[in-house]
Biotite code that builds the C-alpha atoms (Angstrom):
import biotite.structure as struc

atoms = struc.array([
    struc.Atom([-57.855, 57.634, -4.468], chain_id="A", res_id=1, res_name="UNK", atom_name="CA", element="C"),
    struc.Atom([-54.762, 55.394, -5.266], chain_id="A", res_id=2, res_name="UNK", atom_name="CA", element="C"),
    struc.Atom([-52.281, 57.036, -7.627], chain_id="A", res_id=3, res_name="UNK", atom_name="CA", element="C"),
    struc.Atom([-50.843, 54.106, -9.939], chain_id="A", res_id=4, res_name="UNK", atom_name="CA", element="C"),
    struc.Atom([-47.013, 54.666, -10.852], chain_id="A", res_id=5, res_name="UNK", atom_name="CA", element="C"),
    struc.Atom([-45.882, 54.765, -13.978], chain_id="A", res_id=6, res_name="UNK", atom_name="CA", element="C"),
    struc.Atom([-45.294, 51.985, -16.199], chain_id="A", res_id=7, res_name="UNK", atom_name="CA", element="C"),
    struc.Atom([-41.299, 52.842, -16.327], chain_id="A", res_id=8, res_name="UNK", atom_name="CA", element="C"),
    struc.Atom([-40.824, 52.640, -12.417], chain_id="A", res_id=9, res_name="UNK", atom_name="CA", element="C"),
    struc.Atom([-43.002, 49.453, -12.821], chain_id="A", res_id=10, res_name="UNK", atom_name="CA", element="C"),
    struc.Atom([-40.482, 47.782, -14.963], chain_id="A", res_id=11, res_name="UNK", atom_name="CA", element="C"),
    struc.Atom([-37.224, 49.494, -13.311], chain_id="A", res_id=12, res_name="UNK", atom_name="CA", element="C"),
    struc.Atom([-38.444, 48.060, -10.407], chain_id="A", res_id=13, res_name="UNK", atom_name="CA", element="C"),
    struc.Atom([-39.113, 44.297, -11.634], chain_id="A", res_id=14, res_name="UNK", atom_name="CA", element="C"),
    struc.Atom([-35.688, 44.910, -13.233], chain_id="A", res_id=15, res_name="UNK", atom_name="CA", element="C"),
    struc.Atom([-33.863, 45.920, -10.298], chain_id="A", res_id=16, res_name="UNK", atom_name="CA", element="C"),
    struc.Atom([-35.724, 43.290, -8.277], chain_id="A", res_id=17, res_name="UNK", atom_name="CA", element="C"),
    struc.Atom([-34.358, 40.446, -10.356], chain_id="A", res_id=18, res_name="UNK", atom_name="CA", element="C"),
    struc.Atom([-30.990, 42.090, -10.456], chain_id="A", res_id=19, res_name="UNK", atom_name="CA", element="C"),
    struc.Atom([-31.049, 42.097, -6.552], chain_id="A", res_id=20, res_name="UNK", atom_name="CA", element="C"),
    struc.Atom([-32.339, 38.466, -6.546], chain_id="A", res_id=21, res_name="UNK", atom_name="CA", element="C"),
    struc.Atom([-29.287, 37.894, -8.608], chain_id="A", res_id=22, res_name="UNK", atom_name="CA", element="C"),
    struc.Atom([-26.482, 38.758, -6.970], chain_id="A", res_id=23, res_name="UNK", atom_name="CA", element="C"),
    struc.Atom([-27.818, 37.687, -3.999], chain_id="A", res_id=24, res_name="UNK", atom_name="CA", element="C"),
    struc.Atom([-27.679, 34.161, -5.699], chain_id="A", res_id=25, res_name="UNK", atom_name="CA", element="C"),
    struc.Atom([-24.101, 34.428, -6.819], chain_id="A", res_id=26, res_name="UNK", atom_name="CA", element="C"),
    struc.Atom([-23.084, 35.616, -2.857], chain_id="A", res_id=27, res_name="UNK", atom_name="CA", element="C"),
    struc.Atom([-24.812, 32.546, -1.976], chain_id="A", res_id=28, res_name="UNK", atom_name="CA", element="C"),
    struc.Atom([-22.633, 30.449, -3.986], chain_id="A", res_id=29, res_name="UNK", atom_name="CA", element="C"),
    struc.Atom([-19.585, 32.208, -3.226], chain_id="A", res_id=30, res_name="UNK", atom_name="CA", element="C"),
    struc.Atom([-19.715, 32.078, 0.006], chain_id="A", res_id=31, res_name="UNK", atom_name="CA", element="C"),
    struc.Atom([-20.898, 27.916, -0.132], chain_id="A", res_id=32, res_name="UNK", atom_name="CA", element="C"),
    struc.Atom([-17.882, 27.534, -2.493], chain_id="A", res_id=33, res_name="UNK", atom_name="CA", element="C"),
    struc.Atom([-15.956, 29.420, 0.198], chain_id="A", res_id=34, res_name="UNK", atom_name="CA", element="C"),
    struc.Atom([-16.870, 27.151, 3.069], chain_id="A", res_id=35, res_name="UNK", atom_name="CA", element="C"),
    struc.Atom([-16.526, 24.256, 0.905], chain_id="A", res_id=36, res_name="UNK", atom_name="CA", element="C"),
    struc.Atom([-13.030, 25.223, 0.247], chain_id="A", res_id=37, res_name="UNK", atom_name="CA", element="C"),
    struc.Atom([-12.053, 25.904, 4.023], chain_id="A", res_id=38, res_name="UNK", atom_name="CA", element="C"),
    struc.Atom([-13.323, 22.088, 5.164], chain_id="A", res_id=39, res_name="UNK", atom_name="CA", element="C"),
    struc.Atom([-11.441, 20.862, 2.373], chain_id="A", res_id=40, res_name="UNK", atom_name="CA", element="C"),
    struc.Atom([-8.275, 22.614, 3.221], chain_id="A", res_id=41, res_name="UNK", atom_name="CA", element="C"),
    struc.Atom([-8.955, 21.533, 7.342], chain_id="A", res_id=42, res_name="UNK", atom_name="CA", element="C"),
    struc.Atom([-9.562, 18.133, 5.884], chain_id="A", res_id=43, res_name="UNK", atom_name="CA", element="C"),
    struc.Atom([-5.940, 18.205, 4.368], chain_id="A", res_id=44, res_name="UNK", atom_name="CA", element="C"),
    struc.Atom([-4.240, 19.933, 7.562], chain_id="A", res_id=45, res_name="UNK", atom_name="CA", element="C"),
    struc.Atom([-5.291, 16.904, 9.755], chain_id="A", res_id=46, res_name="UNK", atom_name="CA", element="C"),
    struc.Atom([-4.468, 14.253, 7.186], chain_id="A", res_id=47, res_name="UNK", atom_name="CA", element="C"),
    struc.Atom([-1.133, 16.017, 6.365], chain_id="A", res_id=48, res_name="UNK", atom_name="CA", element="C"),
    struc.Atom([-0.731, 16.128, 10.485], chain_id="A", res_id=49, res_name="UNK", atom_name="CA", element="C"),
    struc.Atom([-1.511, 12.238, 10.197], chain_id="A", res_id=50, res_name="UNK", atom_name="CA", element="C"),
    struc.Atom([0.020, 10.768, 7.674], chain_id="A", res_id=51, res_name="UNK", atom_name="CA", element="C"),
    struc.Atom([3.599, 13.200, 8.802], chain_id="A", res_id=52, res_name="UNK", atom_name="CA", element="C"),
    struc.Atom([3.999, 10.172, 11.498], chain_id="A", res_id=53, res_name="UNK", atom_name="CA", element="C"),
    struc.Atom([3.962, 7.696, 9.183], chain_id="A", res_id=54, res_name="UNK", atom_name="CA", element="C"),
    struc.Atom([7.902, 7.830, 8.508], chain_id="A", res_id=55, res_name="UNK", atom_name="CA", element="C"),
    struc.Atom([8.723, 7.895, 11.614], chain_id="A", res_id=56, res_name="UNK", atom_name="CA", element="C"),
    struc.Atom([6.711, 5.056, 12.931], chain_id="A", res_id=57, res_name="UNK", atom_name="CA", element="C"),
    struc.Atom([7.989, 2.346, 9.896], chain_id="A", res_id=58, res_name="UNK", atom_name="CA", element="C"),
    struc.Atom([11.170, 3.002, 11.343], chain_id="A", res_id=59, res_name="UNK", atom_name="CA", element="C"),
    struc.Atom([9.865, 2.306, 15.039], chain_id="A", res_id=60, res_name="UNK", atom_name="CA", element="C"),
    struc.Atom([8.255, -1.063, 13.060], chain_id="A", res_id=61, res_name="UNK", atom_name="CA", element="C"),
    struc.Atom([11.156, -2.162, 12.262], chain_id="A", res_id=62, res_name="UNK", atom_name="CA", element="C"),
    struc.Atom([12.580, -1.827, 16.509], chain_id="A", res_id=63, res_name="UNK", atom_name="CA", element="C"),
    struc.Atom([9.173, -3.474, 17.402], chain_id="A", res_id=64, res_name="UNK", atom_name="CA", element="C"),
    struc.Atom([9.756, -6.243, 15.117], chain_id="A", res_id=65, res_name="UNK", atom_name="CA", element="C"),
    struc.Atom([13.094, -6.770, 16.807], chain_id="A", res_id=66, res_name="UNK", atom_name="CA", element="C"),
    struc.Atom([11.754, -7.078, 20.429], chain_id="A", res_id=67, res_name="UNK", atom_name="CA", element="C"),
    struc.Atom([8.953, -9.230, 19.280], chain_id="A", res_id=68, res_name="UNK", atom_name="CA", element="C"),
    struc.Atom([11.832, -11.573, 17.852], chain_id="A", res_id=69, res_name="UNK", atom_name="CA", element="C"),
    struc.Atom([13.922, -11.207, 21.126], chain_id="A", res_id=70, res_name="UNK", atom_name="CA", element="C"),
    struc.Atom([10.729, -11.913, 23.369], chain_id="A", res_id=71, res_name="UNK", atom_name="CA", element="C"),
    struc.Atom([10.379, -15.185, 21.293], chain_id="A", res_id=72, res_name="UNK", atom_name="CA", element="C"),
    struc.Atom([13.554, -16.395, 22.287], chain_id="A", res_id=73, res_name="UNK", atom_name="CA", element="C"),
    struc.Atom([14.148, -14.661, 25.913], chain_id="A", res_id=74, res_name="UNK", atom_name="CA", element="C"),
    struc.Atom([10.158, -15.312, 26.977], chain_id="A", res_id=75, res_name="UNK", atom_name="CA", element="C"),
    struc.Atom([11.119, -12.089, 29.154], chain_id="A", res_id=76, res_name="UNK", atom_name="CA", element="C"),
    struc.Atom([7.910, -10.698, 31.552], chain_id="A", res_id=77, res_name="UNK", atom_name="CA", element="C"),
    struc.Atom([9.473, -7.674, 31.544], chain_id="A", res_id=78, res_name="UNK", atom_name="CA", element="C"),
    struc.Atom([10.354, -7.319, 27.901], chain_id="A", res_id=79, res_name="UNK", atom_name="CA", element="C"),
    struc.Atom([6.992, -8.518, 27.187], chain_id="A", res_id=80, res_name="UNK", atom_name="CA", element="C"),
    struc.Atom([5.458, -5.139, 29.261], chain_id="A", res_id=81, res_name="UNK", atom_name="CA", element="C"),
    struc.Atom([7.748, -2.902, 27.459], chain_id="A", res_id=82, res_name="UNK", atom_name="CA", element="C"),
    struc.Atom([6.442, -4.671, 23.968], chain_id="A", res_id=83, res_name="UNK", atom_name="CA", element="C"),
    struc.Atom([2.788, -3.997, 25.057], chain_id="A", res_id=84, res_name="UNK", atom_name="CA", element="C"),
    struc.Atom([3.654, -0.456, 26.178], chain_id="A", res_id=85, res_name="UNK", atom_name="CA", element="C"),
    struc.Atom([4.996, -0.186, 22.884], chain_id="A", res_id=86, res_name="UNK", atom_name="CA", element="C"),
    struc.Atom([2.174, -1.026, 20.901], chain_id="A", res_id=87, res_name="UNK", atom_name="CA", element="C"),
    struc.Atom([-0.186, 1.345, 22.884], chain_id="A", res_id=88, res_name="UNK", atom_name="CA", element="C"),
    struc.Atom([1.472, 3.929, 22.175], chain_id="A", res_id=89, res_name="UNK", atom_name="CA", element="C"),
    struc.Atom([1.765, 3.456, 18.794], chain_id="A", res_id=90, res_name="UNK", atom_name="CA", element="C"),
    struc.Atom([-2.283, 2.701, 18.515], chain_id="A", res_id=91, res_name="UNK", atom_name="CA", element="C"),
    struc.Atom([-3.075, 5.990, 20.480], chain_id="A", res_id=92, res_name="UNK", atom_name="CA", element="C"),
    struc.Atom([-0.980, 7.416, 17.253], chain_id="A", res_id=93, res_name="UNK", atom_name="CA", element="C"),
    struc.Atom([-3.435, 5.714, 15.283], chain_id="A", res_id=94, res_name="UNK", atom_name="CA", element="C"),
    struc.Atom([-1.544, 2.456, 14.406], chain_id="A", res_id=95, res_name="UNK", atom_name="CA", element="C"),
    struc.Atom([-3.641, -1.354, 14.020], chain_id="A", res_id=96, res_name="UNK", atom_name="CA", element="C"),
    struc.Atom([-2.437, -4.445, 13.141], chain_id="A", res_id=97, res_name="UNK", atom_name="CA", element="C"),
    struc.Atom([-3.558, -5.625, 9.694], chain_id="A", res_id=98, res_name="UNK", atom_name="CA", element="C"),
    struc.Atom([-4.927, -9.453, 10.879], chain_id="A", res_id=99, res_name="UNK", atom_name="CA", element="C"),
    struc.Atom([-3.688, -12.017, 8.427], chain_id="A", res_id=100, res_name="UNK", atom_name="CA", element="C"),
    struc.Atom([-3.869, -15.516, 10.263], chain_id="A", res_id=101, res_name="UNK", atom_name="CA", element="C"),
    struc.Atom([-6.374, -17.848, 8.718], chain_id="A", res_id=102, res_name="UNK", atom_name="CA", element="C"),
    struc.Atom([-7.427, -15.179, 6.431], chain_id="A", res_id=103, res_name="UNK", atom_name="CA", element="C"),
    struc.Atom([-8.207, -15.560, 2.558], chain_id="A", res_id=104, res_name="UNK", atom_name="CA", element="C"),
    struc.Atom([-4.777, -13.772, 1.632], chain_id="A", res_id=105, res_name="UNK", atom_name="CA", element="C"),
    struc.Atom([-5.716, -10.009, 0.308], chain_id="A", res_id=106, res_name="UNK", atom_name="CA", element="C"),
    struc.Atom([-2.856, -8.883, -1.870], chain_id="A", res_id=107, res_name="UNK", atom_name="CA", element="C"),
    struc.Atom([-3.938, -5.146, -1.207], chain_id="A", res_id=108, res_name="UNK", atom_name="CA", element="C"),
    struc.Atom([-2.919, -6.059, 2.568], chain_id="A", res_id=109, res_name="UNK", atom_name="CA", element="C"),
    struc.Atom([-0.751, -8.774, 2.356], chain_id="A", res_id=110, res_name="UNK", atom_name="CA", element="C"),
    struc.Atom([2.815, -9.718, 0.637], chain_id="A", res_id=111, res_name="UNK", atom_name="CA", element="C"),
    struc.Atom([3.112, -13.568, -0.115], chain_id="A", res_id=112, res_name="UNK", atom_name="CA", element="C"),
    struc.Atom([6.738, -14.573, 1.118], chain_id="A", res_id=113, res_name="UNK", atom_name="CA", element="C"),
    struc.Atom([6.285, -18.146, 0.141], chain_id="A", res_id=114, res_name="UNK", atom_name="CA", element="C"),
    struc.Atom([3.379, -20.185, -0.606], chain_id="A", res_id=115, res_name="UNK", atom_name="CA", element="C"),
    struc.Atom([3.018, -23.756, 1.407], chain_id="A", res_id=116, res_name="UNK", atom_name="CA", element="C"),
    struc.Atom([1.212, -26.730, 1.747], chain_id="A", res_id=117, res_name="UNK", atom_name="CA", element="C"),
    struc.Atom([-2.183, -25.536, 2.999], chain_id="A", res_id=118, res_name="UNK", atom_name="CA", element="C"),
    struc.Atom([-5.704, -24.620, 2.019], chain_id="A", res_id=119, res_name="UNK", atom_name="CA", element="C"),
    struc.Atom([-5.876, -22.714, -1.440], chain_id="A", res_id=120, res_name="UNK", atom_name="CA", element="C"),
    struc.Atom([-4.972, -18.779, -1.182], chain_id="A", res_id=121, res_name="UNK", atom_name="CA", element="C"),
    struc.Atom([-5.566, -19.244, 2.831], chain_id="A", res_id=122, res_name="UNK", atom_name="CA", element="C"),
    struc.Atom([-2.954, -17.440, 5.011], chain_id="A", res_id=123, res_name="UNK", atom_name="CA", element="C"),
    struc.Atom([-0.872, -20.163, 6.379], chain_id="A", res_id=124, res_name="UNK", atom_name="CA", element="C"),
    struc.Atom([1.388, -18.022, 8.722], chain_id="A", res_id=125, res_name="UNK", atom_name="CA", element="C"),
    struc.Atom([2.601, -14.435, 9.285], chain_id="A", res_id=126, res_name="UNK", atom_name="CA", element="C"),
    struc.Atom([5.606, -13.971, 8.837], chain_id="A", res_id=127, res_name="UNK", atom_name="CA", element="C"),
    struc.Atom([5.410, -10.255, 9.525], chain_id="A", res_id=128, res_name="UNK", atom_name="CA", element="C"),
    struc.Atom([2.500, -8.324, 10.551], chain_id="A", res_id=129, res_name="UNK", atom_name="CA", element="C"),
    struc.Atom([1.090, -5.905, 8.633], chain_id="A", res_id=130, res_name="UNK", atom_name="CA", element="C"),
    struc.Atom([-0.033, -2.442, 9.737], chain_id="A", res_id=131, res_name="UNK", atom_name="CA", element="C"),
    struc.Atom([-2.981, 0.169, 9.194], chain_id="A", res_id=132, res_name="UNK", atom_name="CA", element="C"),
    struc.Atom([-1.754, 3.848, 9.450], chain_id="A", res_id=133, res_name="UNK", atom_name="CA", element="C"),
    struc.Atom([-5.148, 5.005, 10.814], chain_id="A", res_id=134, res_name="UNK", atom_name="CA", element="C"),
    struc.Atom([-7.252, 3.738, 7.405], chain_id="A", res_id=135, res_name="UNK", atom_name="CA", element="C"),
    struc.Atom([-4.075, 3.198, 5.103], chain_id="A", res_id=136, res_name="UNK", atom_name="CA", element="C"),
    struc.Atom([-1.550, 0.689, 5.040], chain_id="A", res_id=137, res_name="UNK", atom_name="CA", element="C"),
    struc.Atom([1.370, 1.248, 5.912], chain_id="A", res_id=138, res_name="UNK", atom_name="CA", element="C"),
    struc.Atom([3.154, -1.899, 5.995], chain_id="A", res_id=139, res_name="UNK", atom_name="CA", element="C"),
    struc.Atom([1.487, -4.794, 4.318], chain_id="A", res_id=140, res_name="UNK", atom_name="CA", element="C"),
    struc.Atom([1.444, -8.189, 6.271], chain_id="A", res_id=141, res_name="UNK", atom_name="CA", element="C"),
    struc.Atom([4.367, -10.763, 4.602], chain_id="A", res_id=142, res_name="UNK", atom_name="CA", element="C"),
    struc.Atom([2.561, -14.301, 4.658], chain_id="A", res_id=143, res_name="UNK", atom_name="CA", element="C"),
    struc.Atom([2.540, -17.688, 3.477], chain_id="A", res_id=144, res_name="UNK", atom_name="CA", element="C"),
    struc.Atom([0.102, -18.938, 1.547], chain_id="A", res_id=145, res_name="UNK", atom_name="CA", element="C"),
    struc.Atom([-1.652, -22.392, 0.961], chain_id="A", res_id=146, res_name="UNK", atom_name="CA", element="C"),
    struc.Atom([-0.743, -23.897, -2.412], chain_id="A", res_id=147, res_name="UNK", atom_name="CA", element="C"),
    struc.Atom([-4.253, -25.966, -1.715], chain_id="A", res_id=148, res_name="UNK", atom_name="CA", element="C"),
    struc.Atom([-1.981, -29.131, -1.356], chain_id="A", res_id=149, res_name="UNK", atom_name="CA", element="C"),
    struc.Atom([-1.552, -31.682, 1.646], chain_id="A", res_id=150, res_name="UNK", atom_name="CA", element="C"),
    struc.Atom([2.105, -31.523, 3.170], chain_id="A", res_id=151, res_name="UNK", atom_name="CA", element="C"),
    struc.Atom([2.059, -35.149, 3.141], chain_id="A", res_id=152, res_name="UNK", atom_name="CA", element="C"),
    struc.Atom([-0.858, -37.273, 1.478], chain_id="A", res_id=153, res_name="UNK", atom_name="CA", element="C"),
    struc.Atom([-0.528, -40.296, 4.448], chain_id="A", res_id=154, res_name="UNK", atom_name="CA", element="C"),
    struc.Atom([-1.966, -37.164, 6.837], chain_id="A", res_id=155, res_name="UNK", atom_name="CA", element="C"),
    struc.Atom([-5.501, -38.207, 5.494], chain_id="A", res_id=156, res_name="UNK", atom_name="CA", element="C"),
    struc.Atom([-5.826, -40.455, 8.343], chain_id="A", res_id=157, res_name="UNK", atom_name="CA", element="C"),
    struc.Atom([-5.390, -43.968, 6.643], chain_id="A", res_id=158, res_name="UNK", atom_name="CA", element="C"),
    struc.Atom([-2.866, -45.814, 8.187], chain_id="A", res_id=159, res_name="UNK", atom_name="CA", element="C"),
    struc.Atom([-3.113, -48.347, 5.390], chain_id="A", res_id=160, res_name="UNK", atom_name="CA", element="C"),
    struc.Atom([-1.293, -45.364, 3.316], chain_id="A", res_id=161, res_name="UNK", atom_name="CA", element="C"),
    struc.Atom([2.696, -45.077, 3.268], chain_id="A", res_id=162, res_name="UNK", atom_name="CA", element="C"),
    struc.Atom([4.397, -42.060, 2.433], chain_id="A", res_id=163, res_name="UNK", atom_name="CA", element="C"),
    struc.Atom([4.399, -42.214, -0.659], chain_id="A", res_id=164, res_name="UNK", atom_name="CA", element="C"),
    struc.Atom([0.805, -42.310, -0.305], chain_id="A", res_id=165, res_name="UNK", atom_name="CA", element="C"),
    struc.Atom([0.125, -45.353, -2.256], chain_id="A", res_id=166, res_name="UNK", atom_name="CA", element="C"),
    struc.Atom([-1.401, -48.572, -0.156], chain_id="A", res_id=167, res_name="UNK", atom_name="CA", element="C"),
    struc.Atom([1.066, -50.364, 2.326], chain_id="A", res_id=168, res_name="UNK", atom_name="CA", element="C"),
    struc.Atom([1.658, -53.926, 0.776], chain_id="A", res_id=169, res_name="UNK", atom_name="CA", element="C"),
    struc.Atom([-0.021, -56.236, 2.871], chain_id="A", res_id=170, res_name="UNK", atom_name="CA", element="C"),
    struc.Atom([1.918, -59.840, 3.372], chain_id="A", res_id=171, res_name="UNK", atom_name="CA", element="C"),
])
């Protein structure tokens, strides 16, 4: 024969189940908004470790941007290496170039230095490139932009046009 327990254990069991079931609950949570806080805090490390370069390579930028001009004029082989070698190394540090040419300008990318004869808000020419900074930028691109006017109308291709783009009179 089966003794039952009493009706008190009975319910100071069912309490001290819940109670259990409980705080097991809130450990749960602590320790999820534990781990939640430690990949947030790695997440910061690395993009504090990222982002510390940045300084440091706007400066370099600004060296690059200085060969690049020299190598335009000299048309140096070996300048051109040490440009390239350059640039690596600054992409292995996570550095892209923003591309700009013969894009719709993108004023979240892009500075407009002057704006030209050319297709409507149409990059015309870099003056400047533009950099990403792994997914930021960290120099936007300085371009010209198309006005969406011809440079000269007599470019249509009618040769019966003069410059001022009326008809040539015709003796």
């Amino acid at each position: 024969m089966v003794k039952k327990p009493p009706k008190k254990n009975i319910t100071e069991l069912a309490h001290l189940s819940s109670r259990i079931e409980e705080l097991e609950n809130n450990y749960k949570r602590v320790l999820a908004d534990y781990q939640n806080q430690e990949r947030r805090h790695k997440e910061q490390r690395v993009n504090i470790i990222k982002m510390a370069s940045a300084s440091l390579i706007e400066k370099l930028l600004v060296n690059l941007d200085s060969l690049e001009m020299a190598q335009t004029h000299l048309n140096d082989r070996g300048l051109q290496i040490v440009i390239d070698q350059f640039i690596s190394i600054l992409g292995q540090e996570g550095l892209s170039v923003i591309k700009s040419d013969g894009q719709d300008f993108d004023p979240l990318l892009m500075d407009c230095t002057e704006v030209t004869p050319g297709k409507k808000d149409r990059v015309i020419e870099t003056v400047s490139p533009g950099y990403y900074l792994y997914d930021k930028v960290l120099r936007p691109a300085k371009v010209k932009v198309g006005s969406g006017t011809n440079l000269h109308p007599h470019e249509s291709g009618d040769p019966s046009s003069n410059a001022s783009g009326h008809p040539a009179p015709t003796t």
